[in-house]
N, C-alpha and C positions, 0 to 999 in steps of 0.2 A: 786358621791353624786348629787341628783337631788336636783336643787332649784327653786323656782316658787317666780313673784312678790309679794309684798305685797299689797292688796284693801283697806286696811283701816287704813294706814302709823302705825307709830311707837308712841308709846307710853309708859314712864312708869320712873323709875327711877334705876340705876344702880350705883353698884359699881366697878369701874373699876378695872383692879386685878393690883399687886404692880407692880412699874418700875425694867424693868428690869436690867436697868443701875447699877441703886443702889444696883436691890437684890447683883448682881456676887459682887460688889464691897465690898458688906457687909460682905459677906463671907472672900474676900479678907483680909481687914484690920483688920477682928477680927481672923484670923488665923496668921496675920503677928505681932498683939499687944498682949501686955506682960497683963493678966490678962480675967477676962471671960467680953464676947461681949454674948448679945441676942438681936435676931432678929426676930422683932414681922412683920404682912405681908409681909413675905418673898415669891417673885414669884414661886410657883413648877411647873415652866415648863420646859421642859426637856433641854434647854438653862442652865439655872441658877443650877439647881439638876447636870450637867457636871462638874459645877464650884465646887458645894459643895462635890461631889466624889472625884474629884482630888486631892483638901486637906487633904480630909482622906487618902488617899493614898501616900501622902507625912507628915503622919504620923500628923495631926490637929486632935484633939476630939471633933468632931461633933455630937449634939444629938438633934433631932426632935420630939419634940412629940404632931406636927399636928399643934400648936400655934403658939411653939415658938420652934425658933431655938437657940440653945447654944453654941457657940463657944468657946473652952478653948485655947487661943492664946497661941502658943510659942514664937512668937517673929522673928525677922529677922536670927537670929542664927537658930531654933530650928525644921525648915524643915528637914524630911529626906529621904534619894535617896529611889527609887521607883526601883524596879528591871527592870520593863516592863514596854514596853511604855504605855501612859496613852490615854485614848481614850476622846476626848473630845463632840461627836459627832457633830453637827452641827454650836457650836458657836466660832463664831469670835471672840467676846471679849474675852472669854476663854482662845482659844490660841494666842493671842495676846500678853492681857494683863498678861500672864503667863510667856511669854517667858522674860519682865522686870525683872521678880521677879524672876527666874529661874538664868537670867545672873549672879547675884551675890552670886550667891549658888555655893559649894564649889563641885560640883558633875554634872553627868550625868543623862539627862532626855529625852526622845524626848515623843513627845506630836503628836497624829492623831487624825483624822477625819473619818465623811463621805464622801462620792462621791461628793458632793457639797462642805464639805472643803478643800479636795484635790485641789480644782483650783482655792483656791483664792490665790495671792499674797502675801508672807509677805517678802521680799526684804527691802519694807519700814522700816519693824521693824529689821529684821537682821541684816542692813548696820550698822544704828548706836549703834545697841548694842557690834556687834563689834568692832564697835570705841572705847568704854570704854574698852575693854579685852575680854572680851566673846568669845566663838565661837560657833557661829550657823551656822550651814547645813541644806539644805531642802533633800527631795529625788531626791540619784542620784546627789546631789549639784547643785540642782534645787532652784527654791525659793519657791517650794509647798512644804506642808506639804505632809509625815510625817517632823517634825524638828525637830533636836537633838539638844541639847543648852548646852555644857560643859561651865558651869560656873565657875567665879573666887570671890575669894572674895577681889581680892585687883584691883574692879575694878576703871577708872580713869573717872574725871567729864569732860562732853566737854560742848561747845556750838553748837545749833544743829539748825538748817533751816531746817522746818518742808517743804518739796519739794510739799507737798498735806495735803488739812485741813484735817485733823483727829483724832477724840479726842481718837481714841484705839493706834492708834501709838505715838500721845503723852503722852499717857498714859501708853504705855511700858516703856518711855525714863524714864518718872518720876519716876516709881518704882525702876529701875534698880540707879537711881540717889541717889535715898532715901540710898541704899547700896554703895554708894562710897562715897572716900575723897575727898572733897573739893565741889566746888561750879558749876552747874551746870545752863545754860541758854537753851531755848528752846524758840524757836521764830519762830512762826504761821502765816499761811498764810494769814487765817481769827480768828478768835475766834471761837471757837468750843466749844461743851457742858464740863462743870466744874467740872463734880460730881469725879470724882477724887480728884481735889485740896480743893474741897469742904469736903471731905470725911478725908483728910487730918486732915486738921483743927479741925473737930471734934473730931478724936482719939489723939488730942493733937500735932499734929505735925505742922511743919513752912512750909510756901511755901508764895513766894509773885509772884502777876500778875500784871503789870504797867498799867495805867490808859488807853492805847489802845486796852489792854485784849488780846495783843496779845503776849507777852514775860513775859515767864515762869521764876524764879529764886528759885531753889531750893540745898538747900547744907544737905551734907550726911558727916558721918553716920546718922540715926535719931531711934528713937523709938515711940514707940505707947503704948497708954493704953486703955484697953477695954471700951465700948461703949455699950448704949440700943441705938439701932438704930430701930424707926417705919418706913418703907417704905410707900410711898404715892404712888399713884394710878399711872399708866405711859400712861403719854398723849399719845405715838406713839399708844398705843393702843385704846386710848378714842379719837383718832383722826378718827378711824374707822366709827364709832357711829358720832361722830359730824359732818363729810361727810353725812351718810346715815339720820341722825335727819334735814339737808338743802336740803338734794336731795328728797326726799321722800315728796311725799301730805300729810300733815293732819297728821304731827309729832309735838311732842314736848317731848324732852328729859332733863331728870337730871340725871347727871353724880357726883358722890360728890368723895371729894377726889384729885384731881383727880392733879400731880407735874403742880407744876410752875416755876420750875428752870428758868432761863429768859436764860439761853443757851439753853433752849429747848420747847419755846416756837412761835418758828418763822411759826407753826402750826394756832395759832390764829389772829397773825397777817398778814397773809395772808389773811384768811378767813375775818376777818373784810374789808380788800381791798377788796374784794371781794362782801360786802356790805351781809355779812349773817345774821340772826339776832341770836349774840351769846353774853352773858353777863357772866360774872363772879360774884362769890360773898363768903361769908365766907370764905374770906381769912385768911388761917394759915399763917403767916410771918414765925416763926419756924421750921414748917416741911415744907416749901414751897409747900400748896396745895393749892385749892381750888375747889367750887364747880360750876357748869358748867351748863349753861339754853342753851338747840340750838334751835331752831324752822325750821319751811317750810319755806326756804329762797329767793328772785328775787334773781340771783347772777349776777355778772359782771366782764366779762373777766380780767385779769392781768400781770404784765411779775413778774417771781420770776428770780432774780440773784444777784449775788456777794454776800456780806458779810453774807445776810439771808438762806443762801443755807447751811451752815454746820448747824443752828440751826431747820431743818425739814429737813433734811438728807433721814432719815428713813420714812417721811409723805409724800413725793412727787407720789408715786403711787395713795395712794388715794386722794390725791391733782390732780391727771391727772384726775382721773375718776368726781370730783367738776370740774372741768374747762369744759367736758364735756356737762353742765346742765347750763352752766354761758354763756351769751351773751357777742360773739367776741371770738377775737383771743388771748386765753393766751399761753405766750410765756415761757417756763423751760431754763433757762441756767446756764451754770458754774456748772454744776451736771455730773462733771466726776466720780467723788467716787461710783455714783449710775454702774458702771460698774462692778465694783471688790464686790460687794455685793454676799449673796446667790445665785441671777443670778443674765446677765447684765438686772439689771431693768429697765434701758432706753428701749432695747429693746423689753422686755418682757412685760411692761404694753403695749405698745406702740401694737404689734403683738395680744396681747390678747384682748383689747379694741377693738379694728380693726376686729376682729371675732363677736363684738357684734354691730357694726356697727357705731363707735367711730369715726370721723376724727380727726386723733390723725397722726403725723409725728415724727418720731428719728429723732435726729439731733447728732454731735457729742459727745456734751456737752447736751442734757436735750429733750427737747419735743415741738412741737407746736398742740396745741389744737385748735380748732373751733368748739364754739357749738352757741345755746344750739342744740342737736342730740338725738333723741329720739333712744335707745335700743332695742336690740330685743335677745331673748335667742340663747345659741348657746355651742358648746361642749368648755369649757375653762380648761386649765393645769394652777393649782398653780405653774409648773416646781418645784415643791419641796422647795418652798421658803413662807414662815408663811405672808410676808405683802403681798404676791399677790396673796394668795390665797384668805388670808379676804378681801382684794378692789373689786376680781370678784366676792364675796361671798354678797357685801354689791351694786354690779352690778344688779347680779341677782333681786334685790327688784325692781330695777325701770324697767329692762327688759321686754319687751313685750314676753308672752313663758317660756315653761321650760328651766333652763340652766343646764346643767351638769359640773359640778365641779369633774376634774380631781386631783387625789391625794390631795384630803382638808385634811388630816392628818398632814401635814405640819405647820398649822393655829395650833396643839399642843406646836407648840416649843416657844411661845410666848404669848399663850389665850387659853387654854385648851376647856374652857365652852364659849367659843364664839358663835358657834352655837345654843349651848343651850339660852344663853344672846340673841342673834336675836328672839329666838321662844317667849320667854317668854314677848318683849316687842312689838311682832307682837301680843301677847294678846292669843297666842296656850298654854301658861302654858308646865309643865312639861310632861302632855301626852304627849303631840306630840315632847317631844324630838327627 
């Protein structure tokens, strides 16, 4: 895909498409709760539509008709075994947070990927699923997927030290917990995003998080009952646009909509350290959203680390390419997770930035930047990965030259009309899709 900058910056207002966190999770707990769940702005990127396949195939009555999705819950009992393995393609959460829910299932599953799921790691989720009874294999009794998960139903609650922040690994632990007897503690490295525990709560179930957000208490067996669940907009994606609405001349954008979960908002407050000029307002308390003003911003170098690092997890690539455009040396660290991602995004922004003329450094743990570094076009690979293809996609605007964009299909599995969204608020409308 060939991209060219933009002469007369961004303008316009958007609606960002739903989080993806919540969509998988929506699908999750209204398949696992006793009664019908609809879900209005549910994401159909091909992420989320994995999650909603799979249920149907472990026997969930799922029905779409373009609005609203229907989920007719059976219950933690009422899954059932799937003959063939189930393909999940590209998402992480998916087989993750499947493999919790799978442990206490009285049968055999194994769950695959793409080429890029094949190598992530899931060790982390395996160990202690097997600690409560389970057993999971990867291929070959690897820790990649494919993974087979013969589950039990008489599994046992432990306490667990979360070895790496991660809210899909503790988010296995807690599903598989929800299915056992007795009382279950998880205890986190940092705090990490909530919509789990949050999701909980809504379909009627218990979970407590102690006032350092970082120890989990959850006891099993439990149940659910179905839920209208509206999804709100997902900042990892309106983080896109709010980079390219500061880096860009002669922008200003509105974004409505758009989650404010406060696990997953460590996106704006960076950027305000950063001195951007980005405000908030009509805040939904309820469905934790709001709407979002960015403008053409001075910026000013930063260090991101420690506890802020699991809540812009997923924002730090396009957070490399801001630091970019911001005067001084901002410094990434404590961003090891960013390695086990779709690829290692440390290295990957770090290599692709640096073809555009970036002075950008990998470190073990995260990134050092020095700008501000004027751009220039150049041949860039998404490698097959959705946030690196839209950070060189949101590159290409401030770039000097054509850039070509290697596999942007990938920019699918998370923002479908993203492109299109770029065209229309560069002011080209839908001809030039």
């Amino acid at each position: 895909m060939k991209l060219t900058p933009t002469s007369q910056g961004l303008q316009g207002t958007l609606q960002i498409p739903a989080d993806k966190s919540i969509s998988h999770r929506s699908i999750m707990f209204g398949a696992l709760a006793e009664g019908t769940t609809t879900i209005k702005n549910f994401l159909r990127g091909e992420d989320c539509l994995a999650t909603l396949q799979a249920f149907k195939k472990l026997g969930v009555p799922i029905t779409d008709d373009g609005e609203t999705i229907t989920v007719t819950g059976v219950g933690f009992n009422g899954l059932q075994a799937y003959d063939t393995p189930i393909d999940i393609g590209n998402s992480g959460t998916t087989i993750r947070l499947m493999m919790g829910i799978l442990a206490g299932q009285p049968f055999i599953t194994t769950l695959f990927g793409d080429d890029s799921l094949a190598k992530r790691p899931m060790n982390r989720v395996m160990l202690p699923l097997n600690q409560m009874g389970a057993k999971l294999t990867g291929e070959k009794n690897s820790e990649f997927p494919p993974i087979t998960i013969v589950g039990s139903k008489n599994l046992k609650p432990l306490t667990y030290h979360l070895p790496v922040a991660s809210a899909q690994v503790k988010s296995a632990i807690i599903f598989a917990a929800l299915q056992a007897s007795g009382t279950s503690t998880i205890i986190e490295k940092e705090a990490t995003r909530n919509h789990t525990e949050e999701m909980i709560k809504q379909f009627g179930g218990q979970i407590e998080t102690a006032s350092d957000g970082k120890t989990i208490t959850v006891k099993g067996p439990q149940t659910f009952t179905g839920q209208e669940v509206i999804v709100p907009g997902d900042i990892s994606s309106a983080a896109f646009f709010l980079v390219a609405g500061a880096i860009i001349p002669n922008s200003q954008l509105l974004l409505t909509n758009v989650g404010i979960n406060p696990s997953r908002t460590g996106i704006i407050d960076v950027m305000k350290q950063m001195t951007a000029d980005l405000t908030l307002d009509h805040l939904d308390q309820q469905n934790q959203a709001a709407t979002m003003t960015i403008k053409t911003s001075q910026l000013k170098a930063t260090t991101i680390s420690g506890e802020i690092i699991p809540r812009l997890i997923d924002e730090l690539p396009i957070i490399a390419l801001l630091a970019t455009q911001a005067t001084g040396k901002t410094i990434i660290k404590d961003a090891e997770e960013l390695k086990v991602k779709e690829t290692n995004r440390i290295d990957a922004t770090a290599a692709e930035l640096r073809k555009m003329g970036a002075d950008i450094t990998p470190t073990d743990d995260g990134l050092v930047i020095q700008g501000p570094t004027p751009l220039h076009g150049a041949v860039v690979d998404s490698r097959g990965d959705h946030r690196i293809g839209m950070m060189l996609a949101v590159a290409s605007l401030i770039a000097k030259g054509e850039t070509q964009l290697l596999r942007p299909e990938a920019v699918a599995v998370s923002y479908p009309s993203f492109f299109e969204d770029i065209q229309t608020l560069m002011g080209k409308g839908s001809e030039d899709k």
